[in-house]
N, CA, C and O atoms as a DFTB+ gen file, in Angstrom:
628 C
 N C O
     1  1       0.829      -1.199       0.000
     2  2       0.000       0.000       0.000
     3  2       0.872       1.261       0.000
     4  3       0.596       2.236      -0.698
     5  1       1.881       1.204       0.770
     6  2       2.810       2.388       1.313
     7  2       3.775       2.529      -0.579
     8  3       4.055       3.552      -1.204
     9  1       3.932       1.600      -0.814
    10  2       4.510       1.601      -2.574
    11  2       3.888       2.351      -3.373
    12  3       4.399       3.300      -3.968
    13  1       2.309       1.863      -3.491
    14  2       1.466       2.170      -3.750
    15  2       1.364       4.213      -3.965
    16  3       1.491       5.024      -4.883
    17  1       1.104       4.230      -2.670
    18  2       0.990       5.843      -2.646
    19  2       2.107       6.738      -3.392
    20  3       1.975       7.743      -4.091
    21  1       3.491       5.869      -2.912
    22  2       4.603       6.438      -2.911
    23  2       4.620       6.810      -4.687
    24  3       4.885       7.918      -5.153
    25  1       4.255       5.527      -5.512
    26  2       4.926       5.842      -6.951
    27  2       3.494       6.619      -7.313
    28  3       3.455       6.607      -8.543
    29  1       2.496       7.178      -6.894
    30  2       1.282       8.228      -7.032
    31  2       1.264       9.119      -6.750
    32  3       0.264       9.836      -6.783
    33  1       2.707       9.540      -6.234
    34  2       3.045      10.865      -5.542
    35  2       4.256      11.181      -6.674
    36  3       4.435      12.272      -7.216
    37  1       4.966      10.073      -6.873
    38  2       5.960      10.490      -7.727
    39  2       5.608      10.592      -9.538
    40  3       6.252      11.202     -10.391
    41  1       4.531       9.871      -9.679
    42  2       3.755      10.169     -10.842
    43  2       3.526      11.595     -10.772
    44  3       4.016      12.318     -11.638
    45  1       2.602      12.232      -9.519
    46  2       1.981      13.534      -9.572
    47  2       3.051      14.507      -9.488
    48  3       2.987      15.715      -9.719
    49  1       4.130      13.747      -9.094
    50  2       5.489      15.396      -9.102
    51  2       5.900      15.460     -10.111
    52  3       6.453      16.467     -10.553
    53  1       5.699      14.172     -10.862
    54  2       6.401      14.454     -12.084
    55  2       5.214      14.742     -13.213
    56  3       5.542      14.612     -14.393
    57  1       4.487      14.947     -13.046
    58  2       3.545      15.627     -14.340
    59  2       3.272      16.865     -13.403
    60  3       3.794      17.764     -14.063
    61  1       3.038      17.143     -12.870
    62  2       3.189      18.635     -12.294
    63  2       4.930      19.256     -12.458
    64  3       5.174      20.365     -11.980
    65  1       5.704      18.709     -12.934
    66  2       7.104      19.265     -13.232
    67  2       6.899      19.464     -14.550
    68  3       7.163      20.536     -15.094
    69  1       6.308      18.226     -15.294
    70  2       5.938      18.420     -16.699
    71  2       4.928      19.648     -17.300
    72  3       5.070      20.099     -18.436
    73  1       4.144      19.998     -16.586
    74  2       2.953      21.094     -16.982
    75  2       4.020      22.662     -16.599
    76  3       3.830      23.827     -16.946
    77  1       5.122      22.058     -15.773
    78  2       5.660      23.711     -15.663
    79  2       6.796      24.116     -16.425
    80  3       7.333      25.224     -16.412
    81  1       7.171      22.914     -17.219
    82  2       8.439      23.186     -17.637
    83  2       8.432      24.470     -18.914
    84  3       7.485      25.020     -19.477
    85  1       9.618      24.607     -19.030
    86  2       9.493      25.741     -20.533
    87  2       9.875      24.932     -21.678
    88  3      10.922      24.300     -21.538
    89  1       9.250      24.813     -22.792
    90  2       9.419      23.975     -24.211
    91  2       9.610      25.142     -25.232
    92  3       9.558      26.327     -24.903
    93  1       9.795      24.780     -26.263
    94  2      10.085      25.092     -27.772
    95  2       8.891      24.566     -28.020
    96  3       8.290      23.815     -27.252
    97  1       8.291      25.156     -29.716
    98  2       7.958      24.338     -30.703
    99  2       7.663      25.359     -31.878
   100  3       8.388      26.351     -31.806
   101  1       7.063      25.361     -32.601
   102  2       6.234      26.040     -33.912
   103  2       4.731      26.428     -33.614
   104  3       4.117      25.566     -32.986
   105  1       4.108      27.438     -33.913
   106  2       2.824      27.918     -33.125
   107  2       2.110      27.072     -34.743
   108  3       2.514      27.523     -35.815
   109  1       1.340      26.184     -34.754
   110  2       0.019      25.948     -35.109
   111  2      -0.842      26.708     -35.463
   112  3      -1.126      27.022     -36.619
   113  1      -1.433      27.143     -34.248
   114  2      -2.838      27.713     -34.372
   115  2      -2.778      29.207     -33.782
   116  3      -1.997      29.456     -32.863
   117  1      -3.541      30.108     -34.278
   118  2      -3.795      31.097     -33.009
   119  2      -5.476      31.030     -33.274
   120  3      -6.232      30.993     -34.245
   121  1      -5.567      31.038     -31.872
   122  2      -6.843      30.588     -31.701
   123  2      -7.493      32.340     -31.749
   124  3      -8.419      32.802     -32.416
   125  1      -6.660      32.942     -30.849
   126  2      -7.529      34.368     -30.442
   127  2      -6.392      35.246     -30.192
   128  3      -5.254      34.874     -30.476
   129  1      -6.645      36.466     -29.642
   130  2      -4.962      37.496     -29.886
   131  2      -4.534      37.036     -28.389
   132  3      -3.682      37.781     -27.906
   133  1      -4.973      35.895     -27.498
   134  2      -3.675      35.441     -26.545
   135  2      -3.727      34.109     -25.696
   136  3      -3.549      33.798     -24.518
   137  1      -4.211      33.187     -27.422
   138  2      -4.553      31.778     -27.230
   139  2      -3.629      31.155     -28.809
   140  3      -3.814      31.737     -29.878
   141  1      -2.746      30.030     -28.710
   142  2      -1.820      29.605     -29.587
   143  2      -1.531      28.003     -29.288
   144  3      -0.991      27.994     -28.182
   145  1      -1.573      27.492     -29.469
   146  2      -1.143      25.951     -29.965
   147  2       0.210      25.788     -30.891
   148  3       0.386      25.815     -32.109
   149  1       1.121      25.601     -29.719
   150  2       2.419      25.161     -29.998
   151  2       2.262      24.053     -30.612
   152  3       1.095      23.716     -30.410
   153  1       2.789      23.282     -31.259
   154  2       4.013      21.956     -31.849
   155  2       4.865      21.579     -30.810
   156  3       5.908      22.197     -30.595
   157  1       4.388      20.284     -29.915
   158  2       5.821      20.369     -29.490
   159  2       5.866      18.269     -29.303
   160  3       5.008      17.683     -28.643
   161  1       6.802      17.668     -29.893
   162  2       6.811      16.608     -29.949
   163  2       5.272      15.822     -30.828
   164  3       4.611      14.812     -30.586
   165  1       5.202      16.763     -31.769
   166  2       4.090      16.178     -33.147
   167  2       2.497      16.489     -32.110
   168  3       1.470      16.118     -32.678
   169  1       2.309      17.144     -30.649
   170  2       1.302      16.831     -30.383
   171  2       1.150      18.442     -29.811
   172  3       2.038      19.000     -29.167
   173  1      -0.141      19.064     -30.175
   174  2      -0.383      20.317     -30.419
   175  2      -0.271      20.910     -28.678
   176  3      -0.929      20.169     -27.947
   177  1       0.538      22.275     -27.777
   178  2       0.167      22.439     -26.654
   179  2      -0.673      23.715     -26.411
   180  3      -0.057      24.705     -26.805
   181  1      -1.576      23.930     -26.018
   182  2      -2.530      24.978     -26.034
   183  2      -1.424      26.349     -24.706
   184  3      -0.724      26.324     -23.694
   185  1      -1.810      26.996     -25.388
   186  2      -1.085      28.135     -24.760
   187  2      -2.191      29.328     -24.814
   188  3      -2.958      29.682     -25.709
   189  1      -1.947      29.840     -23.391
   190  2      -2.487      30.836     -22.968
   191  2      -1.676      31.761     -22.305
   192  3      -1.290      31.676     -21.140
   193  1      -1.321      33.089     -23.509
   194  2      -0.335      33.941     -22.623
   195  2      -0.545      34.692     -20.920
   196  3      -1.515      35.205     -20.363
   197  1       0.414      34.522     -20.635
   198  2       0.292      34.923     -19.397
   199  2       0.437      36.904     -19.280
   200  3       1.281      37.665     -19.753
   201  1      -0.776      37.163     -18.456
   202  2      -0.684      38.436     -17.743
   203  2      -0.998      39.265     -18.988
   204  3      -0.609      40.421     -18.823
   205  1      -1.614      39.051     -20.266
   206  2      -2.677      39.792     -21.033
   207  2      -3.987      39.253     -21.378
   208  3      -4.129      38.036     -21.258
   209  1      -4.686      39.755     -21.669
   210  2      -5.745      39.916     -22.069
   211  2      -6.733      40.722     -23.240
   212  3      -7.285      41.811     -23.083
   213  1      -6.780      39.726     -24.614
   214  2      -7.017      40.648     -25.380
   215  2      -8.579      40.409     -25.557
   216  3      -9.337      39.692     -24.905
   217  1      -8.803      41.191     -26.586
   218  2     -10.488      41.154     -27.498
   219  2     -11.039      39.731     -27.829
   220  3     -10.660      38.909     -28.663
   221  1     -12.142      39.694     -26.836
   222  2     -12.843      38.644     -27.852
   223  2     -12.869      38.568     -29.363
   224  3     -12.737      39.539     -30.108
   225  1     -13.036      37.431     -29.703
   226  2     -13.243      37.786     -31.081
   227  2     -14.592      38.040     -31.644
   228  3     -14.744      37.972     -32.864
   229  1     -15.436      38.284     -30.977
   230  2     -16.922      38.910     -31.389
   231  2     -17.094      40.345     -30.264
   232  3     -18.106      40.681     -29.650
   233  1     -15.890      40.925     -30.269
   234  2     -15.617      42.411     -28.754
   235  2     -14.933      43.198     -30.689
   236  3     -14.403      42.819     -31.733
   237  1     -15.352      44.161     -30.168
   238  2     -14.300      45.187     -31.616
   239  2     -13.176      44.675     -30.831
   240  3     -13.068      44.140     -29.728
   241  1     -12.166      45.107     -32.012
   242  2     -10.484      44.555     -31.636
   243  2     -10.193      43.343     -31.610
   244  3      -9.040      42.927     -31.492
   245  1     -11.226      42.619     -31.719
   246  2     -11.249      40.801     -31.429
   247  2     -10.321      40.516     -32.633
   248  3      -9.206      40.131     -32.280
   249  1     -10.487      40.601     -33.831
   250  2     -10.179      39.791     -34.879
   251  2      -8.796      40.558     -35.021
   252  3      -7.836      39.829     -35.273
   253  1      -8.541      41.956     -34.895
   254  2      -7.580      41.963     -35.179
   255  2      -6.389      41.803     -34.031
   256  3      -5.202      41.679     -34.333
   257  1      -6.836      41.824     -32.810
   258  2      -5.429      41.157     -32.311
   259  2      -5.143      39.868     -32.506
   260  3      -4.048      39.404     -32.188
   261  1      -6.214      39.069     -33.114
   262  2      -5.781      38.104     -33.477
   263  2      -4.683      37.815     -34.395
   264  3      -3.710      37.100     -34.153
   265  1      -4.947      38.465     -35.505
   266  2      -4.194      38.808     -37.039
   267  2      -3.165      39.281     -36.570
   268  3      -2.181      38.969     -37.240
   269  1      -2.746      40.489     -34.894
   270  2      -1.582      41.111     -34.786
   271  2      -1.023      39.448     -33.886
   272  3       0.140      39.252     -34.239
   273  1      -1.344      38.671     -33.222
   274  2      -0.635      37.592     -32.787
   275  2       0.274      36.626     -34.126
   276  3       1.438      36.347     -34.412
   277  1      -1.452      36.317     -34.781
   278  2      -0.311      35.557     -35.875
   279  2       0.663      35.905     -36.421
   280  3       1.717      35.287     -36.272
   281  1       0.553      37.078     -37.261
   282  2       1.820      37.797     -37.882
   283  2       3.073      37.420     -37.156
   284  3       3.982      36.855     -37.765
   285  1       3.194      37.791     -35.500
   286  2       4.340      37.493     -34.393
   287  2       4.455      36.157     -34.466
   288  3       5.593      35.758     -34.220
   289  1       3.567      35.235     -34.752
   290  2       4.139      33.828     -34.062
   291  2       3.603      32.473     -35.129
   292  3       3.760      31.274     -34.900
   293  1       2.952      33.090     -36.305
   294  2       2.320      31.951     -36.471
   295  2       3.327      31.009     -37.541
   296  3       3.899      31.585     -38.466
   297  1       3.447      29.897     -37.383
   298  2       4.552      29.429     -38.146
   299  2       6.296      29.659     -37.338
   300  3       7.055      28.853     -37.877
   301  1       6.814      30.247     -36.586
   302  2       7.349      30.516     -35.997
   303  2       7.793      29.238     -35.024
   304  3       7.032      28.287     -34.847
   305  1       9.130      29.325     -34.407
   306  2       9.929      28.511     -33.474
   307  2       9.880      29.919     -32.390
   308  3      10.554      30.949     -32.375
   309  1       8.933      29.503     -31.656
   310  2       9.114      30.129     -30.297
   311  2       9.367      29.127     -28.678
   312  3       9.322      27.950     -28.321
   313  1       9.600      30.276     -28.176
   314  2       9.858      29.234     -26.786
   315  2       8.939      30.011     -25.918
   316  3       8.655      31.208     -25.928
   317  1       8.534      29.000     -25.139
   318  2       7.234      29.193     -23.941
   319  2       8.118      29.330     -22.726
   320  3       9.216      28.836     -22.469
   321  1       7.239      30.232     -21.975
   322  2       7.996      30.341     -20.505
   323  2       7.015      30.035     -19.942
   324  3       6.171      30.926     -20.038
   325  1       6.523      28.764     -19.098
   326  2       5.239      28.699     -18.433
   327  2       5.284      28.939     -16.644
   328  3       6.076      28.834     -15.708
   329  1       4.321      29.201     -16.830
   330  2       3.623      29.507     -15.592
   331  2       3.017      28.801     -14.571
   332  3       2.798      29.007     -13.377
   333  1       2.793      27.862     -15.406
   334  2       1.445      26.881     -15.000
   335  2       0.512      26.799     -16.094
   336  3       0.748      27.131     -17.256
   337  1      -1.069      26.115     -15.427
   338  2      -1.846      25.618     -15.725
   339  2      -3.173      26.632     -15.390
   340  3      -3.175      27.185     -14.290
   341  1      -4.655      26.958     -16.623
   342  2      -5.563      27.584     -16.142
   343  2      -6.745      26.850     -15.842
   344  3      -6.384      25.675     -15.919
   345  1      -7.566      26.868     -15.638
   346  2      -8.982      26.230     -14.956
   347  2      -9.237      25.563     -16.556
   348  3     -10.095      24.682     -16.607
   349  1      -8.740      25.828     -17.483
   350  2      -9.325      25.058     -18.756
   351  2      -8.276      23.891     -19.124
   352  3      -8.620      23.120     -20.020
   353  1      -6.780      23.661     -18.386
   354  2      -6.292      22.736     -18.759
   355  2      -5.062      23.667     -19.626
   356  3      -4.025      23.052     -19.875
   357  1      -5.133      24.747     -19.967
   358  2      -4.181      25.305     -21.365
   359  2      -2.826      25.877     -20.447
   360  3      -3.012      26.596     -19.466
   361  1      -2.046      25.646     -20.698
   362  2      -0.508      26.455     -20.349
   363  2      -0.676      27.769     -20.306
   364  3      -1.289      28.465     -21.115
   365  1      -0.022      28.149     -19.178
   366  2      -0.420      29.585     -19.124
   367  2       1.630      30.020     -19.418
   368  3       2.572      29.291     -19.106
   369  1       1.676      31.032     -19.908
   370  2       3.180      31.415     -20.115
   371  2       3.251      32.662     -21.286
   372  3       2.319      33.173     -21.906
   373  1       4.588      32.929     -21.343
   374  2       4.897      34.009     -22.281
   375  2       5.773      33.586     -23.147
   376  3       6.840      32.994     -22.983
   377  1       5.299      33.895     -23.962
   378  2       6.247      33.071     -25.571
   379  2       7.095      34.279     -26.067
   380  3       6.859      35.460     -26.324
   381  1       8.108      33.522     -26.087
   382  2       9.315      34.511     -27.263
   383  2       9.811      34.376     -28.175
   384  3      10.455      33.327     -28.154
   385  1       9.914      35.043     -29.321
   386  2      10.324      34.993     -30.471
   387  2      11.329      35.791     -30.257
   388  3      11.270      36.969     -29.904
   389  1      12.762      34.813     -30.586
   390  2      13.865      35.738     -30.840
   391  2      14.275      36.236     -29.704
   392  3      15.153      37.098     -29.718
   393  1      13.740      35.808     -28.553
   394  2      14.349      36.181     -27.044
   395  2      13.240      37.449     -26.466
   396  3      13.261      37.871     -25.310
   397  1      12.161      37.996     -27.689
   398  2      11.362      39.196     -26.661
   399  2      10.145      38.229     -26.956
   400  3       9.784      37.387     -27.778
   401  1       9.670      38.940     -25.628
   402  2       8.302      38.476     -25.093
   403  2       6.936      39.197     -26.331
   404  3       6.645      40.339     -26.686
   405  1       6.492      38.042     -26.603
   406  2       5.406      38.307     -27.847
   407  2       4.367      38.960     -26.948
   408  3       3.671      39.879     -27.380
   409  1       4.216      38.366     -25.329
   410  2       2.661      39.261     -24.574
   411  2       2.794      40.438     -24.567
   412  3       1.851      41.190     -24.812
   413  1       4.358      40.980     -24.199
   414  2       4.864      42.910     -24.166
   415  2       4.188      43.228     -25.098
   416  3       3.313      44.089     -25.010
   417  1       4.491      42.537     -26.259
   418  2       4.354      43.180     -27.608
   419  2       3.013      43.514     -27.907
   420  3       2.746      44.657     -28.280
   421  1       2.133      42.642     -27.787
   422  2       0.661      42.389     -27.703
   423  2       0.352      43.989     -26.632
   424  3      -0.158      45.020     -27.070
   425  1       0.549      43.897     -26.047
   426  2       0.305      45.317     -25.285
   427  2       0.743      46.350     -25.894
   428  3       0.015      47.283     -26.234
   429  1       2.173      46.285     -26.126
   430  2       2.552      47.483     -26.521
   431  2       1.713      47.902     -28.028
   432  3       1.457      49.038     -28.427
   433  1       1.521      47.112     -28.428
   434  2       0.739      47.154     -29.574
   435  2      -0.641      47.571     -29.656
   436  3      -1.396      47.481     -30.624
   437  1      -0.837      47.984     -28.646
   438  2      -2.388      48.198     -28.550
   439  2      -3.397      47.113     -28.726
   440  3      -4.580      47.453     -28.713
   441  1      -3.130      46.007     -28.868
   442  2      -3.955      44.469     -29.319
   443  2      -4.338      43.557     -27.870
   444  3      -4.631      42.370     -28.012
   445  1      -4.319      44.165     -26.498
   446  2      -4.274      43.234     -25.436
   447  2      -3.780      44.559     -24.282
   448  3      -3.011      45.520     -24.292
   449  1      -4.969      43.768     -23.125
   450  2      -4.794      44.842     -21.859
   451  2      -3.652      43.767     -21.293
   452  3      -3.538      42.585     -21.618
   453  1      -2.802      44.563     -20.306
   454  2      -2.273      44.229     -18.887
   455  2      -3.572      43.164     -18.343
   456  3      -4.741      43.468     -18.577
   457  1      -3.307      42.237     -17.798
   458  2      -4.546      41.181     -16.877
   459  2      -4.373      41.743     -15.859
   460  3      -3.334      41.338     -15.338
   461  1      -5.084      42.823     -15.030
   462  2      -4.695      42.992     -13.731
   463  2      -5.187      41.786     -13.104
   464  3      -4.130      41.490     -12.545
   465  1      -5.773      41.108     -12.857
   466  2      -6.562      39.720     -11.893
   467  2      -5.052      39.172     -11.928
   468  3      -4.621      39.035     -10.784
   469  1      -4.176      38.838     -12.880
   470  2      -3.258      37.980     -12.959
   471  2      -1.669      38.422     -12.660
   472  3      -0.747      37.682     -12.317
   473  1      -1.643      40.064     -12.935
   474  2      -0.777      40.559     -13.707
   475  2       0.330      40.256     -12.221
   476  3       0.025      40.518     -11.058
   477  1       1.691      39.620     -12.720
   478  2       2.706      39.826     -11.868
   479  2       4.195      41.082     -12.425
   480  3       5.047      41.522     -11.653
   481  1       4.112      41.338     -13.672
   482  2       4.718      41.917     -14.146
   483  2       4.342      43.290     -14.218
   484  3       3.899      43.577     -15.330
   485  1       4.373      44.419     -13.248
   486  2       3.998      45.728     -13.131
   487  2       4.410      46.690     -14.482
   488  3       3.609      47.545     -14.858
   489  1       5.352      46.549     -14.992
   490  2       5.504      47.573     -16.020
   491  2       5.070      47.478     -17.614
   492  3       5.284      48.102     -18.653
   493  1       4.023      45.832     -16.988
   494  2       2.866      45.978     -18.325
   495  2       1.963      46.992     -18.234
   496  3       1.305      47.202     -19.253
   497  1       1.770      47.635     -17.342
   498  2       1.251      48.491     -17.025
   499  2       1.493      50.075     -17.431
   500  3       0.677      50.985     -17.585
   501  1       3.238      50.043     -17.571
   502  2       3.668      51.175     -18.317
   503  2       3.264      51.158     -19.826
   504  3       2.885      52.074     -20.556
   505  1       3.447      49.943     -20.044
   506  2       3.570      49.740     -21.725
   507  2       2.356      50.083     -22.197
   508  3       2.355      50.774     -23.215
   509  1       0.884      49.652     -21.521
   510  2      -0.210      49.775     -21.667
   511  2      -0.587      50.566     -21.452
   512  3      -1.749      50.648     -21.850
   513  1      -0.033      51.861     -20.665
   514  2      -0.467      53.542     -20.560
   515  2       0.104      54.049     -21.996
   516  3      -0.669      54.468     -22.858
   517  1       1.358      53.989     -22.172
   518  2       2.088      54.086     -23.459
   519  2       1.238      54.110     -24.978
   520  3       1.077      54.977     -25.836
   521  1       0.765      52.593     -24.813
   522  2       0.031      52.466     -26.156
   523  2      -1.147      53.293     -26.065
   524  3      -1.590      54.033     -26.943
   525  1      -1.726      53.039     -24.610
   526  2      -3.221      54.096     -24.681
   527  2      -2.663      55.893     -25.091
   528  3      -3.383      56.439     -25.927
   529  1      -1.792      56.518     -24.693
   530  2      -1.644      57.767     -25.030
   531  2      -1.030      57.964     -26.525
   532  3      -0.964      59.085     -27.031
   533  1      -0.560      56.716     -27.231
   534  2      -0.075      56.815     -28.570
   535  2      -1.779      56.181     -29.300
   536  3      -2.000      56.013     -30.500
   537  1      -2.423      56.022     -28.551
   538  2      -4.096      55.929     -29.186
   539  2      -3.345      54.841     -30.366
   540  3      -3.616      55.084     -31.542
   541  1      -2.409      53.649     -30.073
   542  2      -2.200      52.025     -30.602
   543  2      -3.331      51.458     -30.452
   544  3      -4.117      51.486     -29.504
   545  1      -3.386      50.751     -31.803
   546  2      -4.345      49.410     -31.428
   547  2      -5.775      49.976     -31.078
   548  3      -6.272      51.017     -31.508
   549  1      -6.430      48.892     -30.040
   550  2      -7.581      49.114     -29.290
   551  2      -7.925      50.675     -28.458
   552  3      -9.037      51.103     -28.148
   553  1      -6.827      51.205     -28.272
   554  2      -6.783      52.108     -27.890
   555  2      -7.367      53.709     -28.616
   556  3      -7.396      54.780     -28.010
   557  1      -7.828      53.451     -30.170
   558  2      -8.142      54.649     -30.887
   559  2      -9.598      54.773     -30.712
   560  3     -10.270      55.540     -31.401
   561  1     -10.132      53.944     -29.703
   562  2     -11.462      53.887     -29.278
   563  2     -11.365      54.673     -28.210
   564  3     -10.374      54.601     -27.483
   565  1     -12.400      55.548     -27.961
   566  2     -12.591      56.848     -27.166
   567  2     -12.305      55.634     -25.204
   568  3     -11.447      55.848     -24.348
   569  1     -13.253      54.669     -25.199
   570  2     -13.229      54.278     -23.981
   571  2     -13.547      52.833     -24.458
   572  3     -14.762      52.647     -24.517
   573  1     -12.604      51.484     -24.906
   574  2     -12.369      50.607     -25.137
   575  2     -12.766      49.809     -23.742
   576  3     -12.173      50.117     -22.709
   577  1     -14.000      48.555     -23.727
   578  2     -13.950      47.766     -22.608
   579  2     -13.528      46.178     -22.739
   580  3     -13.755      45.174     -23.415
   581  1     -12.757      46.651     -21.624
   582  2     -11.595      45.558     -21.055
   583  2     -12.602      44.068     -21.681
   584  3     -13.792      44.149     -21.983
   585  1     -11.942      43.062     -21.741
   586  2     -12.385      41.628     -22.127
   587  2     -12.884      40.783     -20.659
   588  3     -13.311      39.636     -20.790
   589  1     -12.822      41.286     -19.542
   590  2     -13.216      40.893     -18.304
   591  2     -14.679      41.577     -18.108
   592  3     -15.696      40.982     -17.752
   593  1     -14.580      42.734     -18.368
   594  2     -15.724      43.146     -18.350
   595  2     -16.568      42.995     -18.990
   596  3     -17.654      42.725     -18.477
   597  1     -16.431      43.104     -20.388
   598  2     -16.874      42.320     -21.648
   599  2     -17.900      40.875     -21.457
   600  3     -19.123      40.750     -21.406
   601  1     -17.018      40.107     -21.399
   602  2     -17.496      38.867     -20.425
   603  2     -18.249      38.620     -19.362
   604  3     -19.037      37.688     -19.522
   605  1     -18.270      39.185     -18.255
   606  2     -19.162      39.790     -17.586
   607  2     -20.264      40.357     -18.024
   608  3     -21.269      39.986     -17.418
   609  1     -20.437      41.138     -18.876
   610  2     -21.566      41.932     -19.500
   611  2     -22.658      40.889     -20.202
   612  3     -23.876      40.958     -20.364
   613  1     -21.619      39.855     -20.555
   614  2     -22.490      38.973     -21.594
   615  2     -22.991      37.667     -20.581
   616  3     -24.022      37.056     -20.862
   617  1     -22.593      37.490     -20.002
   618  2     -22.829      36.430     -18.646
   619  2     -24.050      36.949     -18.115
   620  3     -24.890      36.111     -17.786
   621  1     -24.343      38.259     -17.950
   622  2     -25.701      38.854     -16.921
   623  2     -26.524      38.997     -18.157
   624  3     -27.642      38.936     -17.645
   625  1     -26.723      39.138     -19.363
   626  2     -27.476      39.178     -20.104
   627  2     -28.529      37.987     -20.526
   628  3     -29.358      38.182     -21.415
């Protein structure tokens, strides 16, 4: 019994080492401007950047931060920095192309808020005042609402 537990503990450390590690692969898919499906060992990994948050794709701005993700990554050898795991199962992390972080970019770009709920990186916060006063991206909208709220809005309806 005591075996038992033991190699069920060492199973669970080791796929919990596995869900955190950082991989390579080729982005697949972009699902949405900060949802992507790596390549990595022929079997697709769902990625969810960490600490942005962009446009639905039925929110204005939806489709095109999408179009501004792919351009950055699609077809591409990037590397994931993960984070962990979200309530849906998908990798949460920040992918880089070429050594910079594609989520900065996504912000700086006007295509994706700072996640405050999530955000551990404070000077997404600069970047995202930045793009709002250069009226980037989502930002040429007088008062653009956040994708949390968004969501929310459509949940009480």
């Amino acid at each position: 019994m005591k075996a038992r537990r033991f190699f069920a503990a060492v199973a669970l450390w080791f796929a919990v080492g596995i869900a955190h590690a950082d991989f390579s692969g080729v982005v697949v898919s972009i699902l949405d401007g900060d949802t992507v499906d790596v390549l990595v060992d022929r079997k697709p990994v769902r990625v969810r950047l960490a600490e942005i948050d962009a446009p639905e794709k039925a929110q204005a701005f939806g489709t095109r931060s999408r179009q501004a993700l792919a351009a950055a990554v699609f077809q591409q050898l990037v590397t994931v920095k993960t984070t962990g795991l979200d309530r849906y199962g998908r990798t949460i992390g920040t992918i880089l192309v070429d050594g910079h972080s594609v989520n900065r970019m996504m912000v700086a770009q006007g295509m994706a808020w700072a996640y405050r709920q999530y955000l551990v990186d404070r000077s997404l916060l600069d970047v995202e005042a930045a793009a709002r006063s250069g009226r980037l991206g989502l930002w040429v909208d007088e008062n653009p609402t956040p994708p949390w709220e968004w969501r929310a809005q459509r949940r009480n309806q």
